[in-house]
N, CA, C and O atoms as a DFTB+ gen file, in Angstrom:
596 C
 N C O
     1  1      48.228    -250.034    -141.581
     2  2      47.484    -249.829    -140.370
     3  2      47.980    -250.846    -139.346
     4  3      47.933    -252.047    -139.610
     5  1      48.451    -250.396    -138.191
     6  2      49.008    -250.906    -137.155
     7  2      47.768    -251.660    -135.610
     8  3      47.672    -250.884    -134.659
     9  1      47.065    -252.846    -135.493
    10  2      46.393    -253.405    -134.452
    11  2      47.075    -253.412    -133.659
    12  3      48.282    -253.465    -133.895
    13  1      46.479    -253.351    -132.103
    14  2      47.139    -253.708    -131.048
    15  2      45.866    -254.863    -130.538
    16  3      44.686    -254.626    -130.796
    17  1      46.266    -256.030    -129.842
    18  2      45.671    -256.932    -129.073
    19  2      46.106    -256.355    -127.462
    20  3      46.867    -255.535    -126.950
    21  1      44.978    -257.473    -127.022
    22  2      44.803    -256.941    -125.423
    23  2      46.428    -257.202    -124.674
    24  3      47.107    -256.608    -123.835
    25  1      46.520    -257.988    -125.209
    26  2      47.978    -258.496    -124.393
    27  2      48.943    -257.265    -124.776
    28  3      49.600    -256.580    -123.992
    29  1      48.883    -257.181    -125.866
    30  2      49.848    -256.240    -126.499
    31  2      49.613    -254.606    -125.114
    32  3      50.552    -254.022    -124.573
    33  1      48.449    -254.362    -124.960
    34  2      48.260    -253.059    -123.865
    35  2      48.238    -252.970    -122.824
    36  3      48.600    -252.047    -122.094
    37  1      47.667    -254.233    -122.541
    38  2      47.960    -254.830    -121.365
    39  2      49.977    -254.560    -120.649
    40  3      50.353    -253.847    -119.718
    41  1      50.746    -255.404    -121.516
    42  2      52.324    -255.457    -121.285
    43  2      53.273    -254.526    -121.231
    44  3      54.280    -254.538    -120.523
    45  1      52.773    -253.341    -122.352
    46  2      53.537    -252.121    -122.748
    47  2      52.645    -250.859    -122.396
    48  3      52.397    -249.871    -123.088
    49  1      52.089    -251.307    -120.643
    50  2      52.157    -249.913    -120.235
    51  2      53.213    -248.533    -119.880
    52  3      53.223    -247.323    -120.107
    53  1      54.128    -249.626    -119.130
    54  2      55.113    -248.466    -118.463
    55  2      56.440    -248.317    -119.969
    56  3      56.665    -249.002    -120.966
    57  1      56.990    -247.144    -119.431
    58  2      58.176    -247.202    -120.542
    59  2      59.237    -246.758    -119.598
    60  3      59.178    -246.334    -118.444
    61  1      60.341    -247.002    -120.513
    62  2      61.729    -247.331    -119.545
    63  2      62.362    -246.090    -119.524
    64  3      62.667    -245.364    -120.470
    65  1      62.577    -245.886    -117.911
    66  2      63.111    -244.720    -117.495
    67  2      64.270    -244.900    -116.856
    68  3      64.463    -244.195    -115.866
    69  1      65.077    -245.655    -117.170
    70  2      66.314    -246.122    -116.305
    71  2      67.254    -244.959    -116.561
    72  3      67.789    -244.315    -115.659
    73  1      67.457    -244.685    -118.183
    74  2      68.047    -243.961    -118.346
    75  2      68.465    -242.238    -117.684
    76  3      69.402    -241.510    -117.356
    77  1      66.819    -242.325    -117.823
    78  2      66.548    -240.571    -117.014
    79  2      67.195    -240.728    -115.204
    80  3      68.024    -240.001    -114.657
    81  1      66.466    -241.922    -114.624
    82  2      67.014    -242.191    -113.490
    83  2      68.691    -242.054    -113.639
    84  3      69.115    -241.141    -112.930
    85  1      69.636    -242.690    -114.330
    86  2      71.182    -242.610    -114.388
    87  2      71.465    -241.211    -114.532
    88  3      72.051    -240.558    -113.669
    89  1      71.060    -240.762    -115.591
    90  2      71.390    -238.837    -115.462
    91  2      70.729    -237.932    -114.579
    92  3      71.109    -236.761    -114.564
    93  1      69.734    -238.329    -113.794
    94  2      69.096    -237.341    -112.530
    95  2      70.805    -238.001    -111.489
    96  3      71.845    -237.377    -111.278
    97  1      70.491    -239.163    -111.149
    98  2      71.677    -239.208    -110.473
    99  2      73.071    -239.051    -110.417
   100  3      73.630    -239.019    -109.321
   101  1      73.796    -238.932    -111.626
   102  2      74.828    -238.196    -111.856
   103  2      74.813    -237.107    -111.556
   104  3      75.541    -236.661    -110.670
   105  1      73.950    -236.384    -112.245
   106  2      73.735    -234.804    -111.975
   107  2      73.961    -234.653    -110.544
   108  3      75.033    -234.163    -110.191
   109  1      72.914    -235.082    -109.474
   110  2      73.161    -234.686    -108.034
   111  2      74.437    -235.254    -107.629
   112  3      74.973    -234.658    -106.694
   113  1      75.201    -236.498    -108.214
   114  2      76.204    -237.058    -107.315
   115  2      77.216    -235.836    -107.670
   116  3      77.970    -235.438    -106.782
   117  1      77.244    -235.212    -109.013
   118  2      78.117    -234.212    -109.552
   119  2      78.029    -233.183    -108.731
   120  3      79.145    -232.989    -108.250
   121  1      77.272    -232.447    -108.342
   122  2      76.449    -231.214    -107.730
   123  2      76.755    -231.508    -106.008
   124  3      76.796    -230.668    -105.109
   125  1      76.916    -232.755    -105.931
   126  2      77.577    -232.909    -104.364
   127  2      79.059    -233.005    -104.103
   128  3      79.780    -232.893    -103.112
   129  1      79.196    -233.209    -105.151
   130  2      80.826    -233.225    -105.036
   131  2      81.695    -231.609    -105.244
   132  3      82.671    -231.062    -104.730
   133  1      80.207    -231.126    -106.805
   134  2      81.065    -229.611    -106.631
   135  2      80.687    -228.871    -105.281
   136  3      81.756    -228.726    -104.688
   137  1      80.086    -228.559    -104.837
   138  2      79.674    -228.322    -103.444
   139  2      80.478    -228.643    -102.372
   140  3      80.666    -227.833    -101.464
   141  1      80.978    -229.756    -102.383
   142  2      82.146    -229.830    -101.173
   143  2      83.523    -229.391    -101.918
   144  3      84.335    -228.839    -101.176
   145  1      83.819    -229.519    -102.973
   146  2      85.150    -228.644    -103.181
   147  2      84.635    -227.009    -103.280
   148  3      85.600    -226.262    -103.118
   149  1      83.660    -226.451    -103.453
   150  2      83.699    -225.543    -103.266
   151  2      83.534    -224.852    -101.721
   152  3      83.692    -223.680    -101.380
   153  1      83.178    -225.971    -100.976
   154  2      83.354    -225.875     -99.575
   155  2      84.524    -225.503     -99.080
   156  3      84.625    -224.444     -98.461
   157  1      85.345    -226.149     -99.242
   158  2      86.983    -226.569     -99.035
   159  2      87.677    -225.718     -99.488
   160  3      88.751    -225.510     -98.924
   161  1      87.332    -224.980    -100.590
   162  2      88.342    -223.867    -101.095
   163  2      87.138    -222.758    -101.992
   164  3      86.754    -222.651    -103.156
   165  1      86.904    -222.189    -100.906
   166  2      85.705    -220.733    -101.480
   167  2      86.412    -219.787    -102.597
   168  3      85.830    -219.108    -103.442
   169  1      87.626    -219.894    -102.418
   170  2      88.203    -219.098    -103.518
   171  2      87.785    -219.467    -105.351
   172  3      87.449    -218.700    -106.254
   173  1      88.004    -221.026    -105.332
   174  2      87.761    -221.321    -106.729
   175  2      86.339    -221.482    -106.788
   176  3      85.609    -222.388    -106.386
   177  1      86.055    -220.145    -107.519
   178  2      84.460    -220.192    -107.820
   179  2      84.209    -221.302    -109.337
   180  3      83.051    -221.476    -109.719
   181  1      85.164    -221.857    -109.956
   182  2      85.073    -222.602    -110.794
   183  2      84.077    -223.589    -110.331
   184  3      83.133    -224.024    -110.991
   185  1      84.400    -223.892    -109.110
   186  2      83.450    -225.200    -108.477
   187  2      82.098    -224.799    -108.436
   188  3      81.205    -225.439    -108.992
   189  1      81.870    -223.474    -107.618
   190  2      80.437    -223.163    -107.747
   191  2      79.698    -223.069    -108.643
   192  3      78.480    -223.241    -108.599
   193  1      80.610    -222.670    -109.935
   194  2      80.016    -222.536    -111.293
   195  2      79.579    -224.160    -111.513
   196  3      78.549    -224.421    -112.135
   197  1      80.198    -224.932    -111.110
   198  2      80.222    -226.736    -111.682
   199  2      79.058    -226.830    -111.050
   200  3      78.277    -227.172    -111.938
   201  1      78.540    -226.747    -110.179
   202  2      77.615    -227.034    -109.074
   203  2      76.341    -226.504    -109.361
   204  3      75.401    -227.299    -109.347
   205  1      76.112    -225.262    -109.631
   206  2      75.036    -225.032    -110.202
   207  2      75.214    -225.790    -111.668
   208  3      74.100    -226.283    -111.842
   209  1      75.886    -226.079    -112.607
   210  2      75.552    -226.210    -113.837
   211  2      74.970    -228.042    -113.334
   212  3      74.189    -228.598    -114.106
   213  1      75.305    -228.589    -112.403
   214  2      74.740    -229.857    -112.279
   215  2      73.724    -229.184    -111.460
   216  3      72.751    -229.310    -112.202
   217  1      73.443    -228.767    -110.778
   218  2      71.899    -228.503    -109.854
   219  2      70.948    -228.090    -111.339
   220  3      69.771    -228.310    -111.622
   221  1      71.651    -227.655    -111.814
   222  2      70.490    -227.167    -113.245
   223  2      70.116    -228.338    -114.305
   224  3      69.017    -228.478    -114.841
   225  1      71.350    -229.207    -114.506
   226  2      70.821    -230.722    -115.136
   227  2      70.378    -231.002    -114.130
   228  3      69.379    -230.286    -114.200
   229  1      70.288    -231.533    -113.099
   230  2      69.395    -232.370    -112.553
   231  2      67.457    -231.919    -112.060
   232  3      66.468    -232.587    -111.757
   233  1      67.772    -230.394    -112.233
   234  2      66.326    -229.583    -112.031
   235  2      65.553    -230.091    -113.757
   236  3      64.500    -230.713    -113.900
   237  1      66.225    -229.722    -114.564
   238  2      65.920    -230.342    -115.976
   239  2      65.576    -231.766    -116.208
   240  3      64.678    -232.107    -116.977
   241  1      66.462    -232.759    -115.388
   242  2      66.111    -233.891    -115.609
   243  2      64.553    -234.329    -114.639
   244  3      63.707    -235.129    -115.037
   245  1      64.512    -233.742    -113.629
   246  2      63.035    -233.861    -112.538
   247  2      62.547    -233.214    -113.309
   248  3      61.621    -233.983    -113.570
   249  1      62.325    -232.096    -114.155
   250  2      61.119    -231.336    -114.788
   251  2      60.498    -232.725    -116.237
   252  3      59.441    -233.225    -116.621
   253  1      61.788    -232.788    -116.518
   254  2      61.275    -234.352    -117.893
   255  2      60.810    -235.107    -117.400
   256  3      59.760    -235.547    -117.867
   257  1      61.461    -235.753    -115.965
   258  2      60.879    -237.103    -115.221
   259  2      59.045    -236.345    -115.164
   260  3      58.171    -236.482    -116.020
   261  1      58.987    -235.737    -114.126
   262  2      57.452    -235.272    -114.334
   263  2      56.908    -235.401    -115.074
   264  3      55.918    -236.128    -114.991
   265  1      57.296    -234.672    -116.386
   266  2      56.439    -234.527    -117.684
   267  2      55.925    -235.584    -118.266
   268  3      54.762    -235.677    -118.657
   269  1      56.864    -236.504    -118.352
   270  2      56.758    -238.037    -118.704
   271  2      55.949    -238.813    -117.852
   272  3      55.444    -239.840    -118.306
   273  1      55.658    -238.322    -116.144
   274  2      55.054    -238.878    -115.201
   275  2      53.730    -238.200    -115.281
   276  3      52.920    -238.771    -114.551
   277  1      53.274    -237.268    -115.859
   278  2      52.019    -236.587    -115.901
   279  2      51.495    -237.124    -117.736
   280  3      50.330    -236.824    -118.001
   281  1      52.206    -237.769    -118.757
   282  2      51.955    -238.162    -120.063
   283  2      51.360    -239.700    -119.373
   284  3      50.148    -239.915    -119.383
   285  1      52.388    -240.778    -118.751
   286  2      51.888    -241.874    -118.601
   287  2      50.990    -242.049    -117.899
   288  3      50.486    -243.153    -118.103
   289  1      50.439    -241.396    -117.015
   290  2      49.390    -241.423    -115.967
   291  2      47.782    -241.426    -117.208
   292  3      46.893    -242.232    -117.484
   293  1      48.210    -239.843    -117.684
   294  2      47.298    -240.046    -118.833
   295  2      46.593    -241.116    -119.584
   296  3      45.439    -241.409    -119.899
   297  1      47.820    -241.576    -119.732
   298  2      47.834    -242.809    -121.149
   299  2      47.065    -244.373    -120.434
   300  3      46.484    -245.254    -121.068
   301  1      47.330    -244.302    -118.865
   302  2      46.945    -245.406    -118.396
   303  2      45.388    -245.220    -118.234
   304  3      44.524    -246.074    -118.431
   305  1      45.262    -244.225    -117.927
   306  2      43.773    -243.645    -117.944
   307  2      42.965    -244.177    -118.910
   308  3      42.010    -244.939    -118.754
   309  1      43.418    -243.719    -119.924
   310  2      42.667    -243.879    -121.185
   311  2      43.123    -245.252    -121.747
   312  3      42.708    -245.536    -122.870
   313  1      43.821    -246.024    -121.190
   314  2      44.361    -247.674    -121.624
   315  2      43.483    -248.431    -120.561
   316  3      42.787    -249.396    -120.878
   317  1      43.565    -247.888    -119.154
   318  2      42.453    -248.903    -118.359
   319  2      41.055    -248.816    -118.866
   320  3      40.255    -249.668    -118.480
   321  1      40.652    -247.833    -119.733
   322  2      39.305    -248.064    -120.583
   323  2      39.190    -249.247    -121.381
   324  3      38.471    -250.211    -121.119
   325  1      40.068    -249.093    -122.535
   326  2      40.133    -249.953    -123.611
   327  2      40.237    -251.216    -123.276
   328  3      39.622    -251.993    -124.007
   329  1      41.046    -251.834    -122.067
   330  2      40.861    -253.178    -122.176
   331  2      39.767    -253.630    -121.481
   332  3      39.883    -254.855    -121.491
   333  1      38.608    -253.285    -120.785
   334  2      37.500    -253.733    -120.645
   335  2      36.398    -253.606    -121.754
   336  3      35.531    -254.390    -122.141
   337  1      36.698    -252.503    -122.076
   338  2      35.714    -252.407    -123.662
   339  2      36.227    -253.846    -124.596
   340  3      35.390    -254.665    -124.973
   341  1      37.369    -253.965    -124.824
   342  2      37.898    -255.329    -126.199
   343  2      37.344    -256.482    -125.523
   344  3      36.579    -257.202    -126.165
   345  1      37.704    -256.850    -123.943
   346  2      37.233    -257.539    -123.271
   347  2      35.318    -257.837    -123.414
   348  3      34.951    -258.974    -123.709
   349  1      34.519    -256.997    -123.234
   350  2      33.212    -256.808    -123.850
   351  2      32.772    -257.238    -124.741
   352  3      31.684    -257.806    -124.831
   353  1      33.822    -256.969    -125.847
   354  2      33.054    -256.953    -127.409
   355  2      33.427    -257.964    -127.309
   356  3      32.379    -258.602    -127.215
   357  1      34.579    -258.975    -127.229
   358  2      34.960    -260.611    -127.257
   359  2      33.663    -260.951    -126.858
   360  3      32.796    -261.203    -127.695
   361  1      33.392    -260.987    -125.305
   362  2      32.120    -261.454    -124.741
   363  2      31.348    -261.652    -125.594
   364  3      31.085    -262.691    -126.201
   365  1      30.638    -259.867    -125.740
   366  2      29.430    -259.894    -127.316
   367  2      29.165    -260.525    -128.222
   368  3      28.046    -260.736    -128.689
   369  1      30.508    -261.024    -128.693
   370  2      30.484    -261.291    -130.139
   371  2      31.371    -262.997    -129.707
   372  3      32.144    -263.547    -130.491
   373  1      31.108    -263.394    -128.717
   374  2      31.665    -265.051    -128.263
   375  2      32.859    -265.398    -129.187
   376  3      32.741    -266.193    -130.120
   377  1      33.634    -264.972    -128.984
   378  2      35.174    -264.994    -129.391
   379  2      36.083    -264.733    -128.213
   380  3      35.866    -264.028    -127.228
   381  1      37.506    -265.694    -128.625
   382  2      38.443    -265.353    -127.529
   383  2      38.914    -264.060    -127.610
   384  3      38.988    -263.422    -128.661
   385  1      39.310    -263.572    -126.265
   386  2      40.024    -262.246    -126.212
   387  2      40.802    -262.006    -126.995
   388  3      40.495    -261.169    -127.843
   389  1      42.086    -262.611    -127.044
   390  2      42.916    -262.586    -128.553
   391  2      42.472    -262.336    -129.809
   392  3      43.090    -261.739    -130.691
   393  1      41.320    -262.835    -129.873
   394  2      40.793    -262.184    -131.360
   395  2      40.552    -260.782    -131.943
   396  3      40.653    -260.295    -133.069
   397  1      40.091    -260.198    -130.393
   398  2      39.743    -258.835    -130.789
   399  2      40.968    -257.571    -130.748
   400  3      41.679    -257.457    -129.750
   401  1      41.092    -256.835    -131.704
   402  2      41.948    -256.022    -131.908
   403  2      41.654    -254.873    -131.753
   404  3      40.517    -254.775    -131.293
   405  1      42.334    -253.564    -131.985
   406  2      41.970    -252.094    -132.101
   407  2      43.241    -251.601    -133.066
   408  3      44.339    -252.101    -133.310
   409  1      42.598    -250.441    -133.477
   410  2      44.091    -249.821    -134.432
   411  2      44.466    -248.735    -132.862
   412  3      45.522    -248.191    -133.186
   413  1      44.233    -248.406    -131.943
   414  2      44.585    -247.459    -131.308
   415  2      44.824    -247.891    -129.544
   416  3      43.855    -248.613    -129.307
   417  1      45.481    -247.797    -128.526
   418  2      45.972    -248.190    -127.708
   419  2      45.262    -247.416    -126.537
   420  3      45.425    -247.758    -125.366
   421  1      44.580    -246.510    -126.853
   422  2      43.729    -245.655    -125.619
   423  2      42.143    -245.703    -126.833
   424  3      42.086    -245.685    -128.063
   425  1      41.103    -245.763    -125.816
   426  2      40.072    -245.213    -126.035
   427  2      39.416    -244.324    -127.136
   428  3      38.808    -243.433    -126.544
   429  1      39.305    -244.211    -128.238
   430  2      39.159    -242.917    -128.939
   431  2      38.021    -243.043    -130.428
   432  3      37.910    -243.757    -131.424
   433  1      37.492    -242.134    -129.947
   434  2      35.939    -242.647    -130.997
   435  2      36.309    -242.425    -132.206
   436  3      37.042    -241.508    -132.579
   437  1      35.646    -243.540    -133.082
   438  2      35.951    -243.835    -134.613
   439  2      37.464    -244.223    -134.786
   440  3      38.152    -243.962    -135.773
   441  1      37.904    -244.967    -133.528
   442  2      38.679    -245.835    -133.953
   443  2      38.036    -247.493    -134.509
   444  3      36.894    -247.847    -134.218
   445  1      38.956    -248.335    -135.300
   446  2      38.570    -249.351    -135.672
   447  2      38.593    -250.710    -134.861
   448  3      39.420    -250.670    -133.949
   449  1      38.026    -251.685    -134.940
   450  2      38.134    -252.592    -134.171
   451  2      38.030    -253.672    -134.781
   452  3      37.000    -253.671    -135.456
   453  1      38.786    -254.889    -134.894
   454  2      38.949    -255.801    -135.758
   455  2      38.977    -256.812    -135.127
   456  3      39.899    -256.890    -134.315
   457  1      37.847    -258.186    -135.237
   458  2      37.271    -259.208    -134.687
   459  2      38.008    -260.379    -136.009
   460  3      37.457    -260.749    -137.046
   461  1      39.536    -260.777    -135.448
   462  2      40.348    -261.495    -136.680
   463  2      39.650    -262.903    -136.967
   464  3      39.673    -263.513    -138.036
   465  1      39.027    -263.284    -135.786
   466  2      38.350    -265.075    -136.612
   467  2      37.117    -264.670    -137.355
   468  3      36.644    -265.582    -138.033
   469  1      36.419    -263.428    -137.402
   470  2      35.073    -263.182    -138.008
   471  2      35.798    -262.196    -139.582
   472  3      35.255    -261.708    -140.573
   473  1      37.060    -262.263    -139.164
   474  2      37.624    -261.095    -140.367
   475  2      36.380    -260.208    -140.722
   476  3      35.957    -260.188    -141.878
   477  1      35.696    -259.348    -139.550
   478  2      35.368    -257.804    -139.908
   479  2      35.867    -257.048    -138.795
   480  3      36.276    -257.379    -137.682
   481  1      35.705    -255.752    -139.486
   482  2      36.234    -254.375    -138.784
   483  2      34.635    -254.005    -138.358
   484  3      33.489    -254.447    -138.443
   485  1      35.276    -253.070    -137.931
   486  2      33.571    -252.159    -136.926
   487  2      34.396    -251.063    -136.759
   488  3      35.613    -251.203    -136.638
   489  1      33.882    -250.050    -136.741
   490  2      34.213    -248.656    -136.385
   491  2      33.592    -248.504    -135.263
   492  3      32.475    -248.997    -135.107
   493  1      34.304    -247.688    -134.145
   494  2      33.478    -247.507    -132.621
   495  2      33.160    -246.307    -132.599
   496  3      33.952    -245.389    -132.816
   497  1      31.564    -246.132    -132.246
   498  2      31.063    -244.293    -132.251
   499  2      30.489    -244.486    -130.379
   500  3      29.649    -245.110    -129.730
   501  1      31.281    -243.772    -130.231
   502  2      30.805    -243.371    -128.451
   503  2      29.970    -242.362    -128.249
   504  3      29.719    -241.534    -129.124
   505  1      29.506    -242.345    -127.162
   506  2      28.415    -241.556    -126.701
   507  2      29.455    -240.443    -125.613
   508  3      30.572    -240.836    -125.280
   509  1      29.038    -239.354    -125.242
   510  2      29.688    -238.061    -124.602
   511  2      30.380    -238.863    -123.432
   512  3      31.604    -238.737    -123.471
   513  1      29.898    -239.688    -122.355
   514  2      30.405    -239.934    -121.349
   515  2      30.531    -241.142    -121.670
   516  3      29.875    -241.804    -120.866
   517  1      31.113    -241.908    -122.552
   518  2      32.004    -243.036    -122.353
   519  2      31.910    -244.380    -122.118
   520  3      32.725    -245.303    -122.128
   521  1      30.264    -244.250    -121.819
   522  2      29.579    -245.055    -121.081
   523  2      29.077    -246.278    -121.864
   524  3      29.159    -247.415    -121.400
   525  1      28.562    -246.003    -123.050
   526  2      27.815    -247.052    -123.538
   527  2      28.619    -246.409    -125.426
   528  3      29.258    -245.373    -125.609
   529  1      28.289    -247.356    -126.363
   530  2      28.878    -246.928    -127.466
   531  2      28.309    -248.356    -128.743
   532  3      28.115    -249.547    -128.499
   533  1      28.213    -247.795    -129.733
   534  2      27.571    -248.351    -130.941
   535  2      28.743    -248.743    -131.717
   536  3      29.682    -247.948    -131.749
   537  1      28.867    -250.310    -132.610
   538  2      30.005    -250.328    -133.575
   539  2      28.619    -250.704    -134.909
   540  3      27.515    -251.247    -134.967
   541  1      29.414    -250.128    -135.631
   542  2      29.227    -250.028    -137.146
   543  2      30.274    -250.667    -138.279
   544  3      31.466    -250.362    -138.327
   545  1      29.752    -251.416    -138.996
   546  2      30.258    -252.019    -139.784
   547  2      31.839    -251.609    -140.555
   548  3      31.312    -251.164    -141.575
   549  1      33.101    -251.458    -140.783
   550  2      33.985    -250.455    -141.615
   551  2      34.461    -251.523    -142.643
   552  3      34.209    -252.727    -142.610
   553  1      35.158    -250.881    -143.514
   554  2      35.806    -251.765    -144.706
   555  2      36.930    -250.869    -144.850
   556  3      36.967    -249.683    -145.177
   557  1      37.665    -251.532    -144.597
   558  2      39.126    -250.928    -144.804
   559  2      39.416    -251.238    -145.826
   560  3      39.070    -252.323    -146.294
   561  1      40.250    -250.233    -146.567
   562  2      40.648    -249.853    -147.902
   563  2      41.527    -250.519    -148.108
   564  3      41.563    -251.197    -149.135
   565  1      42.879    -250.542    -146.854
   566  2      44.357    -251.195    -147.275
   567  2      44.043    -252.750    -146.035
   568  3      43.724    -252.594    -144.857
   569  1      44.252    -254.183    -146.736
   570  2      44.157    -254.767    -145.732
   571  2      45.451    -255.657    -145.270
   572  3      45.619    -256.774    -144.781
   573  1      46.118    -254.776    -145.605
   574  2      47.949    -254.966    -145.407
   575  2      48.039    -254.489    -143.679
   576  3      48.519    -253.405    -143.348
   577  1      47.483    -255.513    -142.665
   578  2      48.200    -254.555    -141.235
   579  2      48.687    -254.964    -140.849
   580  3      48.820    -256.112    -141.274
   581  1      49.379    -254.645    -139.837
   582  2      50.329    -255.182    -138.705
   583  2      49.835    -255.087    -137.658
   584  3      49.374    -254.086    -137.109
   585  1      49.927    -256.563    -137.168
   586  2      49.254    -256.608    -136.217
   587  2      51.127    -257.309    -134.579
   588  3      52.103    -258.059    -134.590
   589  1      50.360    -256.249    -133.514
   590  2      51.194    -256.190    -132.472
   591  2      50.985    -257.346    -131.031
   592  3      50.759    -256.854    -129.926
   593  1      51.044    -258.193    -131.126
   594  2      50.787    -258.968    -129.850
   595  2      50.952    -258.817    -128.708
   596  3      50.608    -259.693    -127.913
């Protein structure tokens, strides 16, 4: 079983898109270049063929960029929850922030929550809107975890 600490969700919100950025831009720098040789000589439709096949990677690469831009938006959503809730229960339970853990990185009921200087777990049961929520005692079976800073 894998913990995450606040710092740990806090740091590893965004994920690295450099890559996608380098192949969206190839694609168009490609797609501009076939475009002007096919400017220059209308006869070789070879070029036009080149040109769409990069206008089509780079339509592919904006449809992933999105997708990935409509997943992380998500994820922050449900991550700007969690660190005021861990933040809370520290409060609650007068322990430093660092102490308190989660097995899960977004929000999500009957996940576990692990208070490491009191060494217990609590299971979190939420209420419909999010608002207020009960922990209950858990005992974990395997106490082999890894914990993520």
């Amino acid at each position: 079983m894998t913990f995450y600490t606040i710092d740990y969700i806090q740091n590893n919100q965004n994920s690295d898109k450099t890559t996608l950025y380098i192949l969206m831009f190839i694609a168009a720098v490609a797609m501009i270049i076939f475009a002007g040789l096919y400017l220059r000589d209308r006869f070789a439709t070879r070029y036009r063929d080149l040109g769409i096949i990069a206008l089509l990677f780079l339509l592919l690469f904006a449809g992933t960029q999105y997708e990935k831009y409509q997943k992380v938006n998500a994820q922050k959503s449900q991550t700007t929850q969690i660190i005021p809730f861990l933040k809370s229960i520290a409060r609650d339970e007068n322990v430093k922030q660092s102490d308190v853990m989660a097995n899960s990185t977004t929000l999500v009921n009957g996940m576990i929550v692990r208070i490491d200087s009191k060494n217990i777990d609590y299971q979190l049961n939420l209420n419909d809107d999010n608002n207020s929520y009960t922990l209950t005692r858990a005992h974990v079976i395997d106490h082999k975890v890894e914990v993520k800073k």
